[in-house]
C-alpha positions in Angstrom: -33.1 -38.0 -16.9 -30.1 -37.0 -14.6 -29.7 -38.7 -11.8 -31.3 -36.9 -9.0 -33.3 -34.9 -11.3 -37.8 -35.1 -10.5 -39.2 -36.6 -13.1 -42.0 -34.3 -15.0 -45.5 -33.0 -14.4 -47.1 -35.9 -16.3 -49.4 -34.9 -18.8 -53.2 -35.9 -19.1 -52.5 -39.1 -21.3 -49.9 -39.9 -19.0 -52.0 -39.7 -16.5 -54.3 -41.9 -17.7 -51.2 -44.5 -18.0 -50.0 -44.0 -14.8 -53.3 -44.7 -13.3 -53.4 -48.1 -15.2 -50.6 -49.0 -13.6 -51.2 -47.7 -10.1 -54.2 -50.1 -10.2 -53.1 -53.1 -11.8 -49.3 -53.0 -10.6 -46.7 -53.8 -13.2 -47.8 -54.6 -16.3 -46.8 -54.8 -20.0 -47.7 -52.2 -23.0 -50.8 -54.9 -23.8 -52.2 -55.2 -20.6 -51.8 -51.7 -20.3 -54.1 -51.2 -23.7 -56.6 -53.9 -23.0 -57.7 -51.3 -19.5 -57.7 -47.9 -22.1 -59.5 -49.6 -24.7 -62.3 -50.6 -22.3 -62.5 -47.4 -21.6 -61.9 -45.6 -25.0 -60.8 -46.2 -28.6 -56.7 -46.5 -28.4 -54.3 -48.0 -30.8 -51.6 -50.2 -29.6 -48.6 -48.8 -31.1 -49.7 -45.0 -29.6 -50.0 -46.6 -26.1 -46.4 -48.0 -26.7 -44.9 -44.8 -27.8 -46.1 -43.0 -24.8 -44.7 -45.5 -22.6 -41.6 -45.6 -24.4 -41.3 -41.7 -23.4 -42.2 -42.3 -20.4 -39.3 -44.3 -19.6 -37.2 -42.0 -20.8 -38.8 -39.2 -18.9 -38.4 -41.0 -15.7 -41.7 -41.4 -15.4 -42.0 -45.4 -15.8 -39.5 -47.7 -14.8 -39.2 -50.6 -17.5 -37.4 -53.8 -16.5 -36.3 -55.5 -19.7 -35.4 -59.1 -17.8 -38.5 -61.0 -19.7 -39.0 -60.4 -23.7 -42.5 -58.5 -22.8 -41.3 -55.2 -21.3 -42.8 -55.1 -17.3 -43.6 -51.6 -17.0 -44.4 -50.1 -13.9 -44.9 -46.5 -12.3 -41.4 -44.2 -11.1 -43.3 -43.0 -8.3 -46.2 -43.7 -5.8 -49.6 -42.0 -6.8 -49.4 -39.9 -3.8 -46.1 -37.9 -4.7 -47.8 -37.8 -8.4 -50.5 -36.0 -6.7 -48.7 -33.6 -4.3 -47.1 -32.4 -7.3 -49.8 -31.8 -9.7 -51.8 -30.3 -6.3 -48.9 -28.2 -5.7 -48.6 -27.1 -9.4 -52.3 -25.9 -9.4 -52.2 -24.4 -5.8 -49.5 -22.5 -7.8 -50.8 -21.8 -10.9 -54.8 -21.5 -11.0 -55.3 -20.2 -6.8 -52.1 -17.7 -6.3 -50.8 -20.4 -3.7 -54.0 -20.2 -1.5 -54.8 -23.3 0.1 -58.1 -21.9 0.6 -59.2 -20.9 -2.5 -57.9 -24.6 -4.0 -60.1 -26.4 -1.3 -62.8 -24.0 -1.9 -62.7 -24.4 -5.8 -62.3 -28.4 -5.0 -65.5 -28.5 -2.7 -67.9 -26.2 -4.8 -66.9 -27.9 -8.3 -68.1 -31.0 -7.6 -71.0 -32.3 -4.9 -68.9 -34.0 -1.2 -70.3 -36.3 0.9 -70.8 -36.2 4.5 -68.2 -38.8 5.0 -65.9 -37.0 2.7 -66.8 -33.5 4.9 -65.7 -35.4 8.4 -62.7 -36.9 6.8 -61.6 -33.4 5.6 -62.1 -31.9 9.1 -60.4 -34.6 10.8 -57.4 -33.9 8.1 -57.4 -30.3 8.8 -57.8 -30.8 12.6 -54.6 -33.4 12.3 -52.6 -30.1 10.0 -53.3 -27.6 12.7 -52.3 -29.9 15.5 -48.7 -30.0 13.3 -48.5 -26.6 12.6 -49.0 -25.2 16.4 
């Protein structure tokens, strides 16, 4: 990847990667498989090519100091989520904030306490944008 350059949109398997390692921290290609295969069925050497691409994507970052590979994640999961947010805000709601938070709240059943942090977000985003 050039120097400078964003890394990808990752895709749903590397998602499921990345999320590994956002919870555990840096890990290597077996640790990584032990948490998928508690999940679901995954074979080693699959889990090793993705994270082989991944590296090479700019997606992982993979320090070679130790004879295990130490993986870990390129960026926080909070950019990783901006940018898939702001790819479907794009894509799937014709850049409509509203629609996307309308979509978000009616596909899936929000608590209350998920209700007053969302209004004490949107509260804190119209104080900025005044």
């Amino acid at each position: 990847m050039p120097k400078g350059a964003q890394p990808p949109r990752p895709t749903d398997a590397e998602l499921e990667i990345l999320a590994v390692l956002w919870s555990t921290g840096p890990a290597t290609v077996r640790q990584v498989h032990e948490r998928i295969n508690q999940r679901r069925p995954a074979q080693y050497s699959t889990i090793l090519k993705f994270m082989q691409i991944m590296s090479d994507k700019g997606l992982l970052l993979r320090d070679e100091e130790q004879r295990a590979h130490i993986y870990s994640a390129a960026r926080p999961c909070e950019w990783t989520q901006q940018q898939l947010a702001g790819h479907l805000l794009e894509r799937a709601f014709s850049g409509s904030a509203k629609a996307l938070l309308i979509g978000a709240l009616s596909a899936k059943k929000t608590t209350k306490a998920e209700l007053a942090e969302l209004r004490k977000l949107l509260d804190e985003y119209a104080k900025e944008a005044k």
